[in-house]
DSSP file (Angstrom, degrees, kcal/mol; ACC not computed):
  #  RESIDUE AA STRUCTURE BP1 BP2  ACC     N-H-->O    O-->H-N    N-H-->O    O-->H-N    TCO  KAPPA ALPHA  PHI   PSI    X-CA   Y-CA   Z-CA
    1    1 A X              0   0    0      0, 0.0   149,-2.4     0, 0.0     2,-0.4   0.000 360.0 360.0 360.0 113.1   16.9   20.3  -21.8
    2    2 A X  E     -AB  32 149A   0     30,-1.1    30,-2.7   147,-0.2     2,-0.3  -0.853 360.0-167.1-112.8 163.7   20.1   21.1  -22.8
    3    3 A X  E     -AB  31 148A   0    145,-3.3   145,-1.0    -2,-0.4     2,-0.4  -0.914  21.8-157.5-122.9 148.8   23.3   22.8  -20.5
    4    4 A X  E     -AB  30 147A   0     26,-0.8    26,-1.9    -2,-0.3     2,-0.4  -0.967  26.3-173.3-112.8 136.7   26.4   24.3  -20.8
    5    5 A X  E     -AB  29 146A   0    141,-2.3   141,-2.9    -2,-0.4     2,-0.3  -0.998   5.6-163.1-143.3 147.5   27.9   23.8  -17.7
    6    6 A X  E     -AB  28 145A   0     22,-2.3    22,-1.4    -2,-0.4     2,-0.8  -0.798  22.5-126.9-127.0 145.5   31.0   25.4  -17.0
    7    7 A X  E     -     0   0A   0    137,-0.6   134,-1.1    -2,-0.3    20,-0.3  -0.658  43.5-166.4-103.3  67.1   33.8   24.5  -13.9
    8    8 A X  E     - B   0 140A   0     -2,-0.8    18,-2.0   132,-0.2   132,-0.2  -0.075  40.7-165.3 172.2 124.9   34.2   28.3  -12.3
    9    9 A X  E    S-     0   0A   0    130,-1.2     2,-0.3     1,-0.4   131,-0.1   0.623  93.7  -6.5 -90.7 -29.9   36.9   29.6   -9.8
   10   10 A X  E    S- B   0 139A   0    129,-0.7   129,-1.2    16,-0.1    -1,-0.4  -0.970  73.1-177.6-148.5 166.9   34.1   32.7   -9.5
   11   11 A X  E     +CB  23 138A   0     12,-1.7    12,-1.0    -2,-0.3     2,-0.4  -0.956   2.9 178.5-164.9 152.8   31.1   33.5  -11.1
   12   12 A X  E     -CB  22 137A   0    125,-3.3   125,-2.7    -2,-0.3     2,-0.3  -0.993  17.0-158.1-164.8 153.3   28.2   36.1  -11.5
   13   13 A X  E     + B   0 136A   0      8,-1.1     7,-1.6    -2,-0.4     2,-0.6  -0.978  20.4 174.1-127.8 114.2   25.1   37.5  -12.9
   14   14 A X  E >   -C   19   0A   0    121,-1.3     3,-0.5    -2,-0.3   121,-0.4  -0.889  12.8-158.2-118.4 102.7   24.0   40.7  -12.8
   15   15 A X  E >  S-C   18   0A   0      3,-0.9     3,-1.3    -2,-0.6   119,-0.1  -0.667  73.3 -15.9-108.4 163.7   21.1   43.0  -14.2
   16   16 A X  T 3  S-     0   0    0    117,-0.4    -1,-0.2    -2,-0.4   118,-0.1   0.903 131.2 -47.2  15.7  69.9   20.8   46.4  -14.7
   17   17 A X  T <  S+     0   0    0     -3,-0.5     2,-0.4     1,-0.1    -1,-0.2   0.553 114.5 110.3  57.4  19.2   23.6   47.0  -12.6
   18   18 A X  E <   -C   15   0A   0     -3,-1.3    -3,-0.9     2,-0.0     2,-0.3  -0.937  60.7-138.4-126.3  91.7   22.6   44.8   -9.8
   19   19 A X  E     +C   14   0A   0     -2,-0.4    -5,-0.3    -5,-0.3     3,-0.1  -0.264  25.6 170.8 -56.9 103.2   24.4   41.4   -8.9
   20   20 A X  E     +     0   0A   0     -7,-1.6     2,-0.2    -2,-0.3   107,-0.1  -0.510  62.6  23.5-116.8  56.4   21.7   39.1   -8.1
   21   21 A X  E     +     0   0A   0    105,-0.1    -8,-1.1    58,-0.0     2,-0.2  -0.538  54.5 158.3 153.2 156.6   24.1   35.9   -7.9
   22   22 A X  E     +C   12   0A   0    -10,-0.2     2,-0.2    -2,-0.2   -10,-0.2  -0.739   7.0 176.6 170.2 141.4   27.3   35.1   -7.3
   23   23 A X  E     -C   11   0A   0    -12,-1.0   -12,-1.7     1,-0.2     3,-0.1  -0.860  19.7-138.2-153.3 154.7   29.5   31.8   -6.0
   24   24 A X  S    S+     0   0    0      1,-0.4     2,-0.2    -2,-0.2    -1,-0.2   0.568  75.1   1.5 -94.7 -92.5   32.9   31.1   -5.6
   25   25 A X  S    S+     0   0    0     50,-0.2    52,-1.9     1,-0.1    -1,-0.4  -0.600 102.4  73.4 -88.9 158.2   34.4   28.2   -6.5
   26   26 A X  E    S- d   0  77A   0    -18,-2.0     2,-0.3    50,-0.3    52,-0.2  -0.807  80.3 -64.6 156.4-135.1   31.7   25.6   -8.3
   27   27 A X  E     - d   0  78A   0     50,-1.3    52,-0.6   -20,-0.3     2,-0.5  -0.962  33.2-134.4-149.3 158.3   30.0   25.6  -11.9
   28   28 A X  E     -Ad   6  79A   0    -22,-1.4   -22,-2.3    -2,-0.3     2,-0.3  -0.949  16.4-141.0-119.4 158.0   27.9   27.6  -13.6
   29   29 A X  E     -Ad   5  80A   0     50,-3.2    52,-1.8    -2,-0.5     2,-1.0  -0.904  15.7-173.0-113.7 107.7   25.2   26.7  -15.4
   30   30 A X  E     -Ad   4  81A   0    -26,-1.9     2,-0.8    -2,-0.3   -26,-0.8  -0.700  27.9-172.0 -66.9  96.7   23.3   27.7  -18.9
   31   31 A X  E     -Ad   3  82A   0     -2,-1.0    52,-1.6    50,-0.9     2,-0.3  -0.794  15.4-165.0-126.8 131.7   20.3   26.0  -19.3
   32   32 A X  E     -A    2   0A   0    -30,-2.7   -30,-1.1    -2,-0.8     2,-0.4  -0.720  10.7-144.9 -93.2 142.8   18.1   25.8  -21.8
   33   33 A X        -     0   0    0     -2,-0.3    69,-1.3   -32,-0.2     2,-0.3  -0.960  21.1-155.9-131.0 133.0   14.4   24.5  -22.0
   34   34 A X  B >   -F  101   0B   0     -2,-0.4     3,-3.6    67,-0.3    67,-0.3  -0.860  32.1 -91.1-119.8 127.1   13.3   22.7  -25.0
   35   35 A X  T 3  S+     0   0    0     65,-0.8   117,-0.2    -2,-0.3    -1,-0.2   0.125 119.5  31.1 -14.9 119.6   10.0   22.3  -26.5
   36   36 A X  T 3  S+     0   0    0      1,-0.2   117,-0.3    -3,-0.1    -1,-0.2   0.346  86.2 141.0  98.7 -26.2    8.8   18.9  -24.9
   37   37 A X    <   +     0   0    0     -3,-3.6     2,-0.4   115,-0.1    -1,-0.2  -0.100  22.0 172.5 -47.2 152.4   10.8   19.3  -21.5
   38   38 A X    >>  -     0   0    0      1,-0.2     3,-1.1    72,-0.1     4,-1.1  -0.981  52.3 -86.4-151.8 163.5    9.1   18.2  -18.3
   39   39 A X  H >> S+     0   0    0     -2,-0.4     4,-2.1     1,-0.3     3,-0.5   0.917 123.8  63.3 -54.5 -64.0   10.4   17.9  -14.7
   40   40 A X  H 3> S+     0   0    0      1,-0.2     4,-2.5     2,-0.2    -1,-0.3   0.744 105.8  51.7 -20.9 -50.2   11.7   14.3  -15.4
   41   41 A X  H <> S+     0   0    0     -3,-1.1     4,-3.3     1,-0.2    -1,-0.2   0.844 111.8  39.5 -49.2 -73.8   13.8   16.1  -17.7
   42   42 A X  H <X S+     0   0    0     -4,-1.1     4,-0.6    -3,-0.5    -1,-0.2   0.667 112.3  53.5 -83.4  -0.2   15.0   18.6  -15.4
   43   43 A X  H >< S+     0   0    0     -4,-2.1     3,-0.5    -5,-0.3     4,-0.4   0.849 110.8  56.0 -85.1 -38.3   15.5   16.2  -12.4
   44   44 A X  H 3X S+     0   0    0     -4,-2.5     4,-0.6    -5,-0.5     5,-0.2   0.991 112.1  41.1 -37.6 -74.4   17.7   14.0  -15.1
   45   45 A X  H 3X S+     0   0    0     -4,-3.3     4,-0.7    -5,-0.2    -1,-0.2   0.476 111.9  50.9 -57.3 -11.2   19.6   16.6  -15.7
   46   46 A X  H << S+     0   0    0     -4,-0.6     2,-9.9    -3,-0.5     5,-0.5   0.730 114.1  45.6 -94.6-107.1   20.1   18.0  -12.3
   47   47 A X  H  4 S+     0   0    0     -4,-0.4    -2,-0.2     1,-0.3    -3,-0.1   0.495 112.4  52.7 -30.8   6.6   21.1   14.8  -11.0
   48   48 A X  H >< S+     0   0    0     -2,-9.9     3,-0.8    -4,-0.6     4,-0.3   0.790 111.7  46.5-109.5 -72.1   23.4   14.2  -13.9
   49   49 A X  G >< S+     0   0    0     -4,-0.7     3,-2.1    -3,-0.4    17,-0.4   0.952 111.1  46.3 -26.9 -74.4   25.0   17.4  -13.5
   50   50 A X  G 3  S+     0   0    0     -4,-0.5    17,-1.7     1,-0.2    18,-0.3   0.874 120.4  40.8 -60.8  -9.9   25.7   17.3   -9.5
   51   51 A X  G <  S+     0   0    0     -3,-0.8     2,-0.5    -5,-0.5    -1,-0.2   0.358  91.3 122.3-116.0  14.1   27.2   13.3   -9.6
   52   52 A X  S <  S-     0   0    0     -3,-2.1     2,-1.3    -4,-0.3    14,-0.6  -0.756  70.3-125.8 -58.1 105.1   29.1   14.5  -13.2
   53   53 A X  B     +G   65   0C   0     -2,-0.5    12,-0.2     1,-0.2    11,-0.2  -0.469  69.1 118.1 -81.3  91.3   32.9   13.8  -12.5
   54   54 A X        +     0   0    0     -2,-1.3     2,-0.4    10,-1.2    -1,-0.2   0.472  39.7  85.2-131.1   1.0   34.3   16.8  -13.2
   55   55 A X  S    S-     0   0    0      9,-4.7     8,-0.7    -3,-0.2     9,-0.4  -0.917  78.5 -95.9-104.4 132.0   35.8   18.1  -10.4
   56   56 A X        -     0   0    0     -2,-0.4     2,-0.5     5,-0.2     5,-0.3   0.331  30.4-179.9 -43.6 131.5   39.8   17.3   -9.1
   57   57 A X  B >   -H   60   0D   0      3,-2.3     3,-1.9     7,-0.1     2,-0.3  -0.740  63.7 -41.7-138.2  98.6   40.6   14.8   -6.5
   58   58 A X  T 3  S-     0   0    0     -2,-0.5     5,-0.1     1,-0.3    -2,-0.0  -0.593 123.1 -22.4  92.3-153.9   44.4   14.5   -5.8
   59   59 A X  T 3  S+     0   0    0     -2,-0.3     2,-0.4    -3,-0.1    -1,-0.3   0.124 119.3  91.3 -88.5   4.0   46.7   14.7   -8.9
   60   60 A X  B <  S-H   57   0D   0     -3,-1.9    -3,-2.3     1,-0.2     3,-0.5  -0.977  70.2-148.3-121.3 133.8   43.4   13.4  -11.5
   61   61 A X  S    S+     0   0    0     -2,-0.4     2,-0.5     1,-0.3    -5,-0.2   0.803  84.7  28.7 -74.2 -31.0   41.8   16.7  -12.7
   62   62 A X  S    S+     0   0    0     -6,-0.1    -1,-0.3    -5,-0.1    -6,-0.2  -0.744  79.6 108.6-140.2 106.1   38.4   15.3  -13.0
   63   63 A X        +     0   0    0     -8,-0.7    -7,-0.2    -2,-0.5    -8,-0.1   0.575  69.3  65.4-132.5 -85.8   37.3   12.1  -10.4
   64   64 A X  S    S-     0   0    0     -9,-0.4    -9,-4.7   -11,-0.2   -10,-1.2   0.330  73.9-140.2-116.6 177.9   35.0   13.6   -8.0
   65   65 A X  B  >  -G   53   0C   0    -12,-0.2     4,-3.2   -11,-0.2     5,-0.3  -0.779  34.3-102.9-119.0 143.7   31.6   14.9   -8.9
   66   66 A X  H  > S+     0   0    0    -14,-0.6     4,-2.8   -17,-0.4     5,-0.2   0.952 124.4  49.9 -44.0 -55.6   30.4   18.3   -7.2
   67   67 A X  H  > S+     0   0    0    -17,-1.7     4,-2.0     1,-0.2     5,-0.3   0.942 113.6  45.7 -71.1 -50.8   28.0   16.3   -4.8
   68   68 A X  H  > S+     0   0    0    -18,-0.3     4,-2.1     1,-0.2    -1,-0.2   0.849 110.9  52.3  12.9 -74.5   31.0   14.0   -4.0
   69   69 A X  H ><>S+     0   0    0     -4,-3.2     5,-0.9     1,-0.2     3,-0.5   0.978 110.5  50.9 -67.3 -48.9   33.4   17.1   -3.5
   70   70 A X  H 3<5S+     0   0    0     -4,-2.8     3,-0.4    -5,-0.3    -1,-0.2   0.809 109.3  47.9 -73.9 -23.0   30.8   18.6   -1.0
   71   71 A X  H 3<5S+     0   0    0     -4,-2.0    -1,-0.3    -5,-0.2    -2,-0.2   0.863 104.9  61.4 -63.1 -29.1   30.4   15.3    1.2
   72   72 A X  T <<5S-     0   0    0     -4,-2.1    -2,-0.2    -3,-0.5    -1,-0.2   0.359 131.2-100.5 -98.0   8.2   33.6   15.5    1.2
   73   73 A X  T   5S+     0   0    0     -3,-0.4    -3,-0.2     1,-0.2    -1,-0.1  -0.039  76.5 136.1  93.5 -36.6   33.8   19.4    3.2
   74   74 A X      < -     0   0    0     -5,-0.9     2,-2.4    -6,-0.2    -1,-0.2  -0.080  58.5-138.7 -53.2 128.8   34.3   21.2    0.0
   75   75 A X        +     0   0    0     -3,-0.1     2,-0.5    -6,-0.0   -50,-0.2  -0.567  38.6 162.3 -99.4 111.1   32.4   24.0   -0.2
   76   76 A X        -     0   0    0     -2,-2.4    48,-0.5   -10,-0.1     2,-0.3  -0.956  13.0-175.7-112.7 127.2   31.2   23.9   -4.2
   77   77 A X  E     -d   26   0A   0    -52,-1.9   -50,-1.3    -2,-0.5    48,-0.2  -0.847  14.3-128.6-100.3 147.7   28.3   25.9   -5.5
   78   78 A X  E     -de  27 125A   0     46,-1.6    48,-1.9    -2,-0.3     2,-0.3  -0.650   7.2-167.2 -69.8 153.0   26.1   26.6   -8.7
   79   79 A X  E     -de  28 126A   0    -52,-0.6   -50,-3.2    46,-0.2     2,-0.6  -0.857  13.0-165.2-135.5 118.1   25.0   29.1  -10.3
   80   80 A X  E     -de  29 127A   0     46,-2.1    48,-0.9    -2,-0.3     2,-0.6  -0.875   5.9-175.7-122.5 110.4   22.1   28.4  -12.9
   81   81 A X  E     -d   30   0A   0    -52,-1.8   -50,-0.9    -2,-0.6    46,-0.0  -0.840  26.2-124.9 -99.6 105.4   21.5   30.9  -15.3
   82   82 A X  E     +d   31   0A   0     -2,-0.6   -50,-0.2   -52,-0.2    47,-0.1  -0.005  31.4 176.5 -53.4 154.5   18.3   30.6  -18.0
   83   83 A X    >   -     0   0    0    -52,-1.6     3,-2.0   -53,-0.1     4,-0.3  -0.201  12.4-173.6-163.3  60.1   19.8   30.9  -21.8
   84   84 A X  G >  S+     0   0    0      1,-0.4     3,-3.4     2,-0.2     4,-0.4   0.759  76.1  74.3 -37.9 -31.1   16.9   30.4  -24.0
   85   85 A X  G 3   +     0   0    0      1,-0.3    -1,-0.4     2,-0.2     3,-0.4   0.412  69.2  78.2 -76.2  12.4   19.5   30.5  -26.9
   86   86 A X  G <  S+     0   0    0     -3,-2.0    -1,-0.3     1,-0.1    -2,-0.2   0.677  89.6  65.9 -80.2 -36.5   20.8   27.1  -26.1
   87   87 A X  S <  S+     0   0    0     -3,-3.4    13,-0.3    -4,-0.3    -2,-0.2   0.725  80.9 121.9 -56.5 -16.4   17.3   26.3  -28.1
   88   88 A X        -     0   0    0     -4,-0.4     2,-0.2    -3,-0.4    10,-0.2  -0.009  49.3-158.4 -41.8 155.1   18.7   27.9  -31.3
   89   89 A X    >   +     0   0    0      8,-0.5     8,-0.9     6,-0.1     3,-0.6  -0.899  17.2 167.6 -56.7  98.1   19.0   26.2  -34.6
   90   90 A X  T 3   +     0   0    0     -2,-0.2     3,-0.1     1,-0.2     5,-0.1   0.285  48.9 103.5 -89.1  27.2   21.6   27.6  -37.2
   91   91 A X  T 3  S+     0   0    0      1,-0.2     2,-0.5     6,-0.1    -1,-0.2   0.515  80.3  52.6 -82.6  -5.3   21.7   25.0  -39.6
   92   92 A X  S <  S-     0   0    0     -3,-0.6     2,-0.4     3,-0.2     3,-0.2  -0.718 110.7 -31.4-131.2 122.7   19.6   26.9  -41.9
   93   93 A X  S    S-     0   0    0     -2,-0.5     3,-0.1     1,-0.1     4,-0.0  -0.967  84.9 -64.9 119.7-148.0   20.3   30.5  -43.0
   94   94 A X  S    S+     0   0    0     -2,-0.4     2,-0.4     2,-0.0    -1,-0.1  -0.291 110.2  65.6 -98.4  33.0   21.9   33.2  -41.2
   95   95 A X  S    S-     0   0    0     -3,-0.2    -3,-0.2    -6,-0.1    -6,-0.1  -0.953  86.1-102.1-144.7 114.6   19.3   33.7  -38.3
   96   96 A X        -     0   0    0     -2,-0.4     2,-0.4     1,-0.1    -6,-0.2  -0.275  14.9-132.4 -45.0 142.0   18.5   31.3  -35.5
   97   97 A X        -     0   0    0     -8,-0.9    -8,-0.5   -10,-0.1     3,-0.4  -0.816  22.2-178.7 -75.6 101.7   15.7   29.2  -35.4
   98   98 A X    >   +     0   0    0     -2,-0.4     3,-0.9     1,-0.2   -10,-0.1  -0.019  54.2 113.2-113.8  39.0   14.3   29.7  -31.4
   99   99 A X  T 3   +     0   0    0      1,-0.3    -1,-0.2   -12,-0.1   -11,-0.1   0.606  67.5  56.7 -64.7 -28.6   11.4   27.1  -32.5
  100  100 A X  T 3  S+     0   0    0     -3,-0.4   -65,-0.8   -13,-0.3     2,-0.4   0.083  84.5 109.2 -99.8  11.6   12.6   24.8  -30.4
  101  101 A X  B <  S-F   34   0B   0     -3,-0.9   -67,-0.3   -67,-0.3     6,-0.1  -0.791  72.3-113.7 -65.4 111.9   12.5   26.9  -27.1
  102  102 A X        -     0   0    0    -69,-1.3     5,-0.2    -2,-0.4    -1,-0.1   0.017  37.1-109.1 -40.4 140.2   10.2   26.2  -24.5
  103  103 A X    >>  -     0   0    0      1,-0.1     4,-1.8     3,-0.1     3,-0.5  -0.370  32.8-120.3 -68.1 171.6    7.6   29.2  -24.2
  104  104 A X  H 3> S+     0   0    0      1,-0.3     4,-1.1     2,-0.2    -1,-0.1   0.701 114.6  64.9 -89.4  -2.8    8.5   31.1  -20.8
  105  105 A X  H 34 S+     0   0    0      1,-0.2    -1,-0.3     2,-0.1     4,-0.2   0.811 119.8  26.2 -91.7 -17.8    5.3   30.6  -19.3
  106  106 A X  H <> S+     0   0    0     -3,-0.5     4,-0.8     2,-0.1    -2,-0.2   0.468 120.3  53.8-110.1  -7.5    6.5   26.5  -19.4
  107  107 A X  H  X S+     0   0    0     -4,-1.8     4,-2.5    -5,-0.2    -3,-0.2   0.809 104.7  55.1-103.0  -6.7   10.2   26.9  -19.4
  108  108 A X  H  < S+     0   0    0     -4,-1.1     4,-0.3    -5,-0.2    -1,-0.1   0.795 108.2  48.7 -75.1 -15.2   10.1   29.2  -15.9
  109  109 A X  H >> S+     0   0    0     -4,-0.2     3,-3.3     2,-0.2     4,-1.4   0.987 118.7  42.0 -72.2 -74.2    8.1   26.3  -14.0
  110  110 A X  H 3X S+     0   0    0     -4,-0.8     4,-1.6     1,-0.3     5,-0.2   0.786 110.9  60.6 -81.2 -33.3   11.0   23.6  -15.4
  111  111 A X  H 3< S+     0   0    0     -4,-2.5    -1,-0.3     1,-0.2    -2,-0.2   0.713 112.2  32.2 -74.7 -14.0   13.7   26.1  -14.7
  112  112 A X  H <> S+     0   0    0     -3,-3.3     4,-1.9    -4,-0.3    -2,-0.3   0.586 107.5  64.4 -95.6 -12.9   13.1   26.3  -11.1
  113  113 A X  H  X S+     0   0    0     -4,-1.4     4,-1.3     1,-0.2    -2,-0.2   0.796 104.1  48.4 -86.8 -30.7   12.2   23.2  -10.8
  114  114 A X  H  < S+     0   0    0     -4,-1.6     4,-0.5     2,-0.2    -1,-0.2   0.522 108.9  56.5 -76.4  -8.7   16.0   22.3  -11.9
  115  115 A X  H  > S+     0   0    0     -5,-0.2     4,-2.7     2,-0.2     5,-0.3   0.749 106.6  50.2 -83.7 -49.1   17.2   24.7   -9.5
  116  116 A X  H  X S+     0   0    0     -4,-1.9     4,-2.0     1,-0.2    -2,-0.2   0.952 104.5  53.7 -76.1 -32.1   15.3   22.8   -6.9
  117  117 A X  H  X S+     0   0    0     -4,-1.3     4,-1.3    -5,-0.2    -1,-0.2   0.862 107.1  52.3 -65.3 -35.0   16.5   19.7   -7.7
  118  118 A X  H >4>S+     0   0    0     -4,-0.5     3,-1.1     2,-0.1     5,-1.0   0.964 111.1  51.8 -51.6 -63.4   20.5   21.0   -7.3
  119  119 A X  H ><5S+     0   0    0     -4,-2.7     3,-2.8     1,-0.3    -2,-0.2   0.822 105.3  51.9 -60.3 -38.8   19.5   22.1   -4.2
  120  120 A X  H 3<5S+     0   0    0     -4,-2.0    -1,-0.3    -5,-0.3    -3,-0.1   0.923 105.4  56.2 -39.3 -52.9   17.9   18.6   -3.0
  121  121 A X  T <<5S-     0   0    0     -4,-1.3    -1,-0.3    -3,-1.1    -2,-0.2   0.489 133.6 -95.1 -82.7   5.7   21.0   16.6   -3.8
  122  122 A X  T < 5S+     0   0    0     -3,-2.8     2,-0.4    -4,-0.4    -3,-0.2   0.721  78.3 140.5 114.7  -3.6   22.7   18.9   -1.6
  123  123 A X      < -     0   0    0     -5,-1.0    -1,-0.4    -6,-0.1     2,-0.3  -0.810  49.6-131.1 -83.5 137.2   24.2   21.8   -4.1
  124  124 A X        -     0   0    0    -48,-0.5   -46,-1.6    -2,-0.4     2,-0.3  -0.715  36.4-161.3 -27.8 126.8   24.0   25.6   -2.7
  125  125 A X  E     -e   78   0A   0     -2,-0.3     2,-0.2   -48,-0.2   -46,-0.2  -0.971  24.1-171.5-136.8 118.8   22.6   27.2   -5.7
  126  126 A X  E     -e   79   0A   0    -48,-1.9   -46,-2.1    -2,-0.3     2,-0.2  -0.705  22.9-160.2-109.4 143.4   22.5   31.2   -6.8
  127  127 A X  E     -e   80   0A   0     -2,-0.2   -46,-0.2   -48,-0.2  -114,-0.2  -0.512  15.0-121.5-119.2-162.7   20.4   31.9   -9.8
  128  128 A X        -     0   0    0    -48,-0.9     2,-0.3    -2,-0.2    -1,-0.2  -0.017  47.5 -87.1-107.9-143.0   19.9   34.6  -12.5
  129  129 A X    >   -     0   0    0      3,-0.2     3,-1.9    -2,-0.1   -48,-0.1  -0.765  46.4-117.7-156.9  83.9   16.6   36.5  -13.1
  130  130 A X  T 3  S+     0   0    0     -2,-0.3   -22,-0.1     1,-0.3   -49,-0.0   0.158  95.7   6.6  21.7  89.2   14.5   34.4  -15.5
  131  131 A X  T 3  S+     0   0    0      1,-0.2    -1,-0.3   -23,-0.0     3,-0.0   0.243  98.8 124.3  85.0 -22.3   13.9   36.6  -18.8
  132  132 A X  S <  S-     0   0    0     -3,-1.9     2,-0.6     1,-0.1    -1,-0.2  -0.373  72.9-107.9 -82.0 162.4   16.2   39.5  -17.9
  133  133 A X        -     0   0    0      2,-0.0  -117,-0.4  -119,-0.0     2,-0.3  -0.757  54.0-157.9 -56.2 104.5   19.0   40.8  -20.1
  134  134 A X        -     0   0    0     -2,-0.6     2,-0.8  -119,-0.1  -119,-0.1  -0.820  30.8-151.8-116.7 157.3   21.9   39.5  -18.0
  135  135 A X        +     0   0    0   -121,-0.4  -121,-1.3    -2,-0.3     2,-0.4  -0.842  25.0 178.3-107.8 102.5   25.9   40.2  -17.3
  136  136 A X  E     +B   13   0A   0     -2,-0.8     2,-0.3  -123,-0.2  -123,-0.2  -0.814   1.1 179.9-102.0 147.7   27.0   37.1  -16.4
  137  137 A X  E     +B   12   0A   0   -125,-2.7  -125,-3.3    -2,-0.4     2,-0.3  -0.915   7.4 160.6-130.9-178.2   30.8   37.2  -15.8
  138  138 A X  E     -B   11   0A   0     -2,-0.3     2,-0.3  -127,-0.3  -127,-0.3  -0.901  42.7-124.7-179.2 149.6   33.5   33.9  -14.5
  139  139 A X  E     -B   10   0A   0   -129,-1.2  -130,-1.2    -2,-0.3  -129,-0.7  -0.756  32.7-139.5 -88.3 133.0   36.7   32.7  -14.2
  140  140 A X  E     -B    8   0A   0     -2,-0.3     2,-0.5  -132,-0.2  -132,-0.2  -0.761  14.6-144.4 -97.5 163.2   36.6   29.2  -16.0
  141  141 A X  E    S-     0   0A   0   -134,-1.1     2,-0.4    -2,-0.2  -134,-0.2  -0.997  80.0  -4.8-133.9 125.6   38.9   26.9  -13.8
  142  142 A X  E    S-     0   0A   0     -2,-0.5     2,-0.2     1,-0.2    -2,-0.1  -0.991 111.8 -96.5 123.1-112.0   40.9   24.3  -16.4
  143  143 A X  E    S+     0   0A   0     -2,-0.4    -1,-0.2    -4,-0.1     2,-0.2  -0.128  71.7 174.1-108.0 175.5   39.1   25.7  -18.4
  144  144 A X  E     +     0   0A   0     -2,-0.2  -137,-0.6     2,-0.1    -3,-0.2  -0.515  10.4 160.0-166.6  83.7   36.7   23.1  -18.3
  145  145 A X  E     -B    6   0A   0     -2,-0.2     2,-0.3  -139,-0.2  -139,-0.2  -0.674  11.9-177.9-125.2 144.7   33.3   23.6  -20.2
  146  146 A X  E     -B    5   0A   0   -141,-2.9  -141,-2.3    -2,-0.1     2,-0.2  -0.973  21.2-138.6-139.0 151.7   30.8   20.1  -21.3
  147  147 A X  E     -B    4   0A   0     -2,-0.3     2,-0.2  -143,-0.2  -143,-0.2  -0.481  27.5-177.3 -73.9 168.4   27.6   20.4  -23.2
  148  148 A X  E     -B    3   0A   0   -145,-1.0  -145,-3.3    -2,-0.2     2,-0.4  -0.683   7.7-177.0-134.7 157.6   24.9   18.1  -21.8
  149  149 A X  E     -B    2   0A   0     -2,-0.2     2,-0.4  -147,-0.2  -147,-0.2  -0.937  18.8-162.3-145.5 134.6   21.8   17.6  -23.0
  150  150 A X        -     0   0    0   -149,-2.4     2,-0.6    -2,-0.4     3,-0.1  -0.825  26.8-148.3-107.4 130.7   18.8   15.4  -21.6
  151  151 A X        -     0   0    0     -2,-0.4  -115,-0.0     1,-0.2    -2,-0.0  -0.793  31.2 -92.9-108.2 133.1   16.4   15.1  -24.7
  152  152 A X        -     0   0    0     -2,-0.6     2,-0.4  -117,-0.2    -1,-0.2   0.346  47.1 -88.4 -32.5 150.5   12.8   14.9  -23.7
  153  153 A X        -     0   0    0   -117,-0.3     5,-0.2     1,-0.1    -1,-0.1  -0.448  44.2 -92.7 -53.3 113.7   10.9   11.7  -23.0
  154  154 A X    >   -     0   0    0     -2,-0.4     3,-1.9     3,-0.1     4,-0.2  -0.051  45.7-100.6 -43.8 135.8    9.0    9.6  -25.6
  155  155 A X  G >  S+     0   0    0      1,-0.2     3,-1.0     2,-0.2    -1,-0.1   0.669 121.8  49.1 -10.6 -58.1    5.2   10.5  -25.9
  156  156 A X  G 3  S+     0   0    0      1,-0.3    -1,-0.2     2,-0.0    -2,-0.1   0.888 112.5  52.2 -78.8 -44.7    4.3    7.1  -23.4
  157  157 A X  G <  S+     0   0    0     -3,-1.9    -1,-0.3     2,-0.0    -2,-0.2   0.287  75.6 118.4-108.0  40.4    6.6    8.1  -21.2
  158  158 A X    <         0   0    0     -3,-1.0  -121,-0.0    -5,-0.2    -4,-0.0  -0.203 360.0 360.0 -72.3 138.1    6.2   11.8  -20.0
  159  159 A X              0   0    0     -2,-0.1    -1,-0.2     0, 0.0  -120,-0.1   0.611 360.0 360.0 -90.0 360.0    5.5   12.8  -16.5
């Protein structure tokens, strides 16, 4: 499963001319579901994400971690938007490779299922709309963008 997850003063998704999410200050997310992903995966990655120290505390720009900032009274949100093209390969050619993309009928189960796992540890979470053509737009706050990526489980140990 990989993410782009991005540190947002606002953010939004909208399709066909209809804003179906939208947070203020938070992250967004892009997440991609990889051939081989499973719910360990995305509850790794969830939980990696919300205790990630990326957010300001004081005068050091990134000590506290979203779940952190939100014990703490801040009101921080997500927004998790599916982005199947995080699966790409371009290392050969000049056309991505989407070989490595979960199919949708397994990456929409694991993509809610990482949505529900923000929400467990305690995140408010707005999504996108699974498959659509979206406009997401944001204000990056830094800016202040990290890859991560939680690489499936070996064969012995999949849930």
């Amino acid at each position: 499963m990989r993410a782009v997850v991005q540190r947002v003063r606002s953010a939004s998704v909208t399709v066909a001319g209809e804003e179906v999410g939208r947070i203020e200050r938070g992250f967004l997310v892009l997440l991609g579901v990889l051939v081989g992903d499973g719910p360990r995966e995305a509850e790794r990655l969830a939980a990696r994400i919300a205790d990630f120290r990326f957010f300001p505390q004081g005068e050091r720009s990134m000590e506290r971690s979203a779940r952190a900032a939100r014990e703490a009274g801040e009101d921080l949100r997500a927004l998790v938007v599916s982005q199947f093209t995080l699966a790409a390969d371009g290392r050969k050619g000049r056309r991505p490779s989407f070989d490595r993309a979960a199919a949708p009928e397994r990456a929409l189960p694991l993509y809610e299922h990482f949505v529900a796992q923000l929400m467990a540890l305690g995140i408010p979470t707005e999504t996108g709309r699974f498959g659509a053509s979206m406009a997401v737009a944001l204000v990056n706050d830094g800016p202040v963008t990290f890859v991560l990526e939680e690489p499936p489980a070996a064969i012995g140990e999949r849930s």
